[in-house]
Structure formats: C-alpha cells, structure tokens
mmCIF file of the C-alpha atoms, coordinates in Angstrom:
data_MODEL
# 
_entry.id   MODEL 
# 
loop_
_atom_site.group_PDB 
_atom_site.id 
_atom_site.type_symbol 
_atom_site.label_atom_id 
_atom_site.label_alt_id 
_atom_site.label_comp_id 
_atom_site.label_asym_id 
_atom_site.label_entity_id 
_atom_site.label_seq_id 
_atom_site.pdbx_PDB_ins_code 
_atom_site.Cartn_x 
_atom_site.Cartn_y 
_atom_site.Cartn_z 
_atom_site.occupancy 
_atom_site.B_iso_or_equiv 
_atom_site.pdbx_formal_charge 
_atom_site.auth_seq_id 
_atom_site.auth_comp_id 
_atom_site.auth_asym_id 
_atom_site.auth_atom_id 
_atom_site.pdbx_PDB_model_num 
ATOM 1  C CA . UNK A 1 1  ? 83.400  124.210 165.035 1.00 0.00 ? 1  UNK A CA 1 
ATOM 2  C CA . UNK A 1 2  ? 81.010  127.118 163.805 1.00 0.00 ? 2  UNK A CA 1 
ATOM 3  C CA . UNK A 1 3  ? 83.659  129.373 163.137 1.00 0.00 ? 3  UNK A CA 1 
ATOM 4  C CA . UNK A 1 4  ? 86.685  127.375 161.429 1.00 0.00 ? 4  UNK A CA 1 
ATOM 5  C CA . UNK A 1 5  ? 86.527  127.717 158.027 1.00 0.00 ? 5  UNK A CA 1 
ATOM 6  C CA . UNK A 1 6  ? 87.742  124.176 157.893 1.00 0.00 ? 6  UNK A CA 1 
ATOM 7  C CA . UNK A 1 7  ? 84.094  123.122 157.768 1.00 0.00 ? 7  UNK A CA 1 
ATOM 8  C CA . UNK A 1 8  ? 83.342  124.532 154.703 1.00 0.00 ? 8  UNK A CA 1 
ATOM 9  C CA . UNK A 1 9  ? 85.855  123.008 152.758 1.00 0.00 ? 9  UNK A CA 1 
ATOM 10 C CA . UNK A 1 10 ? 88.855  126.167 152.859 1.00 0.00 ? 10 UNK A CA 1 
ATOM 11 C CA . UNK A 1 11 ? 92.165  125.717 154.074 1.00 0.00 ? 11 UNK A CA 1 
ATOM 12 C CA . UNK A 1 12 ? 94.171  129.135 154.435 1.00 0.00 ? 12 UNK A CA 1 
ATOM 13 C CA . UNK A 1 13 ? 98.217  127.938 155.019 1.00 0.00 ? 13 UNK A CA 1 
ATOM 14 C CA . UNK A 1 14 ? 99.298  131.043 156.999 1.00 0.00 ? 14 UNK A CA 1 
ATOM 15 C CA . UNK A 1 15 ? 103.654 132.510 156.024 1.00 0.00 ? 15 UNK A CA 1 
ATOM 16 C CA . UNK A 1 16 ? 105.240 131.682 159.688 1.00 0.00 ? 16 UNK A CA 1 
ATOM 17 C CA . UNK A 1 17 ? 107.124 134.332 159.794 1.00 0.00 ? 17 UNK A CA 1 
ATOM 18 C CA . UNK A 1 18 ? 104.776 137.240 159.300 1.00 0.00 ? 18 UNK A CA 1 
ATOM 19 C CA . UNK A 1 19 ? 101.202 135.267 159.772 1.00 0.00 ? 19 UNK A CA 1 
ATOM 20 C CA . UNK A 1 20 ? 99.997  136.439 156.105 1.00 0.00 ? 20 UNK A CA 1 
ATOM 21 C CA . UNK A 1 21 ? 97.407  134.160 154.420 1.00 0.00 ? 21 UNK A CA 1 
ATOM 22 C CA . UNK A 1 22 ? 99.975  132.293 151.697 1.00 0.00 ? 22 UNK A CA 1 
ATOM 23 C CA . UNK A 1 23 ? 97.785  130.242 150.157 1.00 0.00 ? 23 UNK A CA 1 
ATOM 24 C CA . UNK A 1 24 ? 94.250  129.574 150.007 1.00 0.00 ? 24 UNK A CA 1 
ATOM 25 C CA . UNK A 1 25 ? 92.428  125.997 148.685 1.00 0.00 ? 25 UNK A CA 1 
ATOM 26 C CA . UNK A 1 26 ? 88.762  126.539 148.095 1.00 0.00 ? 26 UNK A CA 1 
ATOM 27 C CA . UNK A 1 27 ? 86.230  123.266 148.010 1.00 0.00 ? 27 UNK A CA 1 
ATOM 28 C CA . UNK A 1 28 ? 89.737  121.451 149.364 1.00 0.00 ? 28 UNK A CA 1 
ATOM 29 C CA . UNK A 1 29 ? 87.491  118.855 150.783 1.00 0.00 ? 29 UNK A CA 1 
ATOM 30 C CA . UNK A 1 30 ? 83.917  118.121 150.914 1.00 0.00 ? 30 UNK A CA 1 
ATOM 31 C CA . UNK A 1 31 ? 82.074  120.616 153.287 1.00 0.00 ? 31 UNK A CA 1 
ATOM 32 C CA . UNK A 1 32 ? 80.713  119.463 156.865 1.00 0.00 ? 32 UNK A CA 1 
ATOM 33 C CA . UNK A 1 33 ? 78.101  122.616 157.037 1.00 0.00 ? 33 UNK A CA 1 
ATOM 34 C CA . UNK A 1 34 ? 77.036  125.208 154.226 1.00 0.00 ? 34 UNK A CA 1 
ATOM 35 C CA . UNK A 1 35 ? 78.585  128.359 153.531 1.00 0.00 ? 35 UNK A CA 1 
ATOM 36 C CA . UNK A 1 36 ? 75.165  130.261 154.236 1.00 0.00 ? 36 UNK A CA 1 
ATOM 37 C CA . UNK A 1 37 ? 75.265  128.305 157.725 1.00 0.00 ? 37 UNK A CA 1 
ATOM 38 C CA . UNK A 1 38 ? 78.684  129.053 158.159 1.00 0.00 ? 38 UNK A CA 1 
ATOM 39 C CA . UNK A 1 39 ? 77.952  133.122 157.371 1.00 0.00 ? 39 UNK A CA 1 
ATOM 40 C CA . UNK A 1 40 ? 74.639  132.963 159.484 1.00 0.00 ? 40 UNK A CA 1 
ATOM 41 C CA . UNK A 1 41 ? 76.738  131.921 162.616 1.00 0.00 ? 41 UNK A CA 1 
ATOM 42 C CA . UNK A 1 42 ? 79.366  134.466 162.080 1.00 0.00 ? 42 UNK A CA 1 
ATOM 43 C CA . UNK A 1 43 ? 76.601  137.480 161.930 1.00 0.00 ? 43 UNK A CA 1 
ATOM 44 C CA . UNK A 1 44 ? 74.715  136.248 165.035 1.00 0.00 ? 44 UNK A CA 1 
ATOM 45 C CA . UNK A 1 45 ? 78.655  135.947 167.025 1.00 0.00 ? 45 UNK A CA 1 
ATOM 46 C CA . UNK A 1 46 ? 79.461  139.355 166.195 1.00 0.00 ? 46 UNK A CA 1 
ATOM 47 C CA . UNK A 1 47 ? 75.729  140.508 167.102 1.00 0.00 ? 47 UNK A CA 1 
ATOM 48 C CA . UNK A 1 48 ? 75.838  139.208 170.838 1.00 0.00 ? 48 UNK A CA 1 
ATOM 49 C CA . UNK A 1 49 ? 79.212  140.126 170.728 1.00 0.00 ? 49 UNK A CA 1 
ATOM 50 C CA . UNK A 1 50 ? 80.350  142.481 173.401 1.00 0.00 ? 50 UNK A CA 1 
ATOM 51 C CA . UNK A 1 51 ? 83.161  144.025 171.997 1.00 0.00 ? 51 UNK A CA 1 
ATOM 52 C CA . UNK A 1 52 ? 83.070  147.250 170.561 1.00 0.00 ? 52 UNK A CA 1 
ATOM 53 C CA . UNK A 1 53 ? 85.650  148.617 167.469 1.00 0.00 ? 53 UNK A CA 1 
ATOM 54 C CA . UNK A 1 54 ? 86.308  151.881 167.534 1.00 0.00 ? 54 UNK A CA 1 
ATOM 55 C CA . UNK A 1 55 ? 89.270  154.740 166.448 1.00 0.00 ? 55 UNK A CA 1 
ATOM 56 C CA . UNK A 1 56 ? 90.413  154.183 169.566 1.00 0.00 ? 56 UNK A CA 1 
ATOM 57 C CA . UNK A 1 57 ? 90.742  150.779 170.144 1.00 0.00 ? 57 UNK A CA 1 
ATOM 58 C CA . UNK A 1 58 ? 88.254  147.779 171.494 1.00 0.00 ? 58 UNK A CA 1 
ATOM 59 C CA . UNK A 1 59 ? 86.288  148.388 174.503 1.00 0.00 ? 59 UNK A CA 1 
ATOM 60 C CA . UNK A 1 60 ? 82.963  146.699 175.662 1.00 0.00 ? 60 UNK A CA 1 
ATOM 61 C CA . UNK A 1 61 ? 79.762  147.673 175.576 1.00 0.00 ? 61 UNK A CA 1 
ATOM 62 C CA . UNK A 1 62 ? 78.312  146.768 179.030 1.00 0.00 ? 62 UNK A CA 1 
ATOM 63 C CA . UNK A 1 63 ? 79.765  146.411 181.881 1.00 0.00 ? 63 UNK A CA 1 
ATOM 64 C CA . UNK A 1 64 ? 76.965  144.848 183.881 1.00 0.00 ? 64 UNK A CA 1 
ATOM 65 C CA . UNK A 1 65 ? 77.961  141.775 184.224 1.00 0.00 ? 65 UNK A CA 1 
ATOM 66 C CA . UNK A 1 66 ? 81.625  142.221 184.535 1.00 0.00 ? 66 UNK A CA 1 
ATOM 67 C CA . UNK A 1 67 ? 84.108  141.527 186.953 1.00 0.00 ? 67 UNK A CA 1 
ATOM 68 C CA . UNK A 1 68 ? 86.196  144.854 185.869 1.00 0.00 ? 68 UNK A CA 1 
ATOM 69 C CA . UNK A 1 69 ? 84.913  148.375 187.520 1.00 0.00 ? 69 UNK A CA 1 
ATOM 70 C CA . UNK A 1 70 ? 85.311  151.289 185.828 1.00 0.00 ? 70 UNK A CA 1 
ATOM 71 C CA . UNK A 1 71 ? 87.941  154.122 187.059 1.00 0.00 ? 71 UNK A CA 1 
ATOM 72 C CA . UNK A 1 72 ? 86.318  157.508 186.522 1.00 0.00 ? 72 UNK A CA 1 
# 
C-alpha cells in the first residue's frame, strides 16, 4: 500500500505497447495517506534496501544472509 502512488491521489495510465507514462491525473481522488508520508516510506525502502546501482549493473550489498555463494 506504502508504495502505490494510488494512495495519494495520482493515477499514471501507462502506453501498452512501450510501458511509457501517457497520462498522469494529479489529486484524481481524495488521498488515503500524505504525500510527506508517502515520500518518508519511499526513503526508508531504499535505505534498508539491499540492492546496490552501479555502472555495472545491480548487485547486493551483503551477502550474509543469502542463500547465493559467491564464485571467486
């Protein structure tokens, strides 16, 4: 629920064909949660996220707790 932007009130209608926002409706309905609640999830989710961005890709951080092993 925390991270559909349904919640605030925005609708994004996505092209099928390409999956490119088409059109975007702003205070479409009446918002179930705040915008700065909405924002304050997303930071924390990509704070205890695991998942690393880099040039070369995604990779994770730790692998600790992971099922995978590493192959060096």
């Amino acid at each position: 629920m925390l991270s559909n932007e349904k919640y605030i009130g925005v609708v994004r209608l996505l092209d099928k064909g390409d999956r490119e926002v088409h059109y975007v409706s702003e205070n479409n309905h009446p918002p179930i949660i705040s915008e700065e609640k909405f924002q304050a999830v997303h930071s924390e989710k990509i704070n205890r996220s695991n998942v690393v961005k880099g040039k070369n890709g995604s990779r994770r951080k730790s692998s600790k707790y992971s099922s995978k092993k590493n192959n060096k």
